[in-house]
N, C-alpha and C positions, 0 to 999 in steps of 0.2 A: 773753555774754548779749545776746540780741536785745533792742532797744529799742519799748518799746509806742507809742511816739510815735509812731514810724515806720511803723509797723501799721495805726495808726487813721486817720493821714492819709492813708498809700495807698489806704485804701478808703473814703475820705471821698467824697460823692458830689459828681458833676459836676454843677452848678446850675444852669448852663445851660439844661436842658430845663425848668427848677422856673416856675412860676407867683409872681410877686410876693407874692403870699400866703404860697407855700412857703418863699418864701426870709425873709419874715418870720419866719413859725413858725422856721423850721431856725435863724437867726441866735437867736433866744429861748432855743430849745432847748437849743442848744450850748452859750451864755452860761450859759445857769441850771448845766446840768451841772460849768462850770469853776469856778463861784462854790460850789455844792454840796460838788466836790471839796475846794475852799482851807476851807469851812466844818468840816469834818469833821478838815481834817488840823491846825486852832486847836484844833477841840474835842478831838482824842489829845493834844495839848500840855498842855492843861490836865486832862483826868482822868492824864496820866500823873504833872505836877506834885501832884497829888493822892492821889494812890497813893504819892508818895514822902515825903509829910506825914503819912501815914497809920500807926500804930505798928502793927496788926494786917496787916499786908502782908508775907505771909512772902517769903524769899530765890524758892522756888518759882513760888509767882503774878506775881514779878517778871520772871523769866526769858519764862516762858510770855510774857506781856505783852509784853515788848521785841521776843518775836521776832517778834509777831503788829505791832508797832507796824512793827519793819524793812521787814518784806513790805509795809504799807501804806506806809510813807515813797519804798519802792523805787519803788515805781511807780503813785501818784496824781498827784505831781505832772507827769511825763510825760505824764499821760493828760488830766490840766487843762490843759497846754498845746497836745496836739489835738485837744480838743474849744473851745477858746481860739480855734483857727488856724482849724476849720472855721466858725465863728461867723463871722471877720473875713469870710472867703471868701465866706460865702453873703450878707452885708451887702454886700462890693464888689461882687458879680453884680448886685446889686439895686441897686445905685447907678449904675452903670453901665450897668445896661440905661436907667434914669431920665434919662441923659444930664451926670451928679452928675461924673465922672470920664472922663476923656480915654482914649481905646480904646489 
């Protein structure tokens, strides 16, 4: 199985050419998205812990649920840590254009 990490950061954009601004925004951007991702994959912990506190939660709807939880376990947090990577990325362009960090 190919890795989405890897996906996302190969076409992660080159900052370089971005305007201070942009590289604010894009650093913002990215952050929110990885904080978003981690937020959602607390929040299946706890409706799943909930589901299995639950007496009317048949065998069926559990299944169904696990597999749909797998596919999101599989590959969010991958995807929080390239959108994680490209955040630091477009903060160090921006720090570094600023004269923050050594070329």
């Amino acid at each position: 199985m190919r890795d989405i990490y890897h996906q996302l950061v190969k076409h992660a954009p080159d900052f370089k050419n971005h305007s201070d601004d942009d590289l604010v925004d894009s650093s913002d951007v990215y952050g929110e998205g990885a904080l978003a991702i981690t937020s959602v994959l607390t929040l299946i912990g706890n409706l799943t812990l909930d589901a299995v506190q639950s007496e009317g939660y048949s065998d069926e709807d559990a299944r169904r649920d696990l597999v749909l939880l797998g596919d999101a376990l599989r590959h969010l947090p991958r995807m929080a840590q390239a959108l994680e990577q490209t955040s630091v990325t477009a903060d160090y362009v921006l720090r570094k254009r600023r004269g923050e960090v050594q070329p």
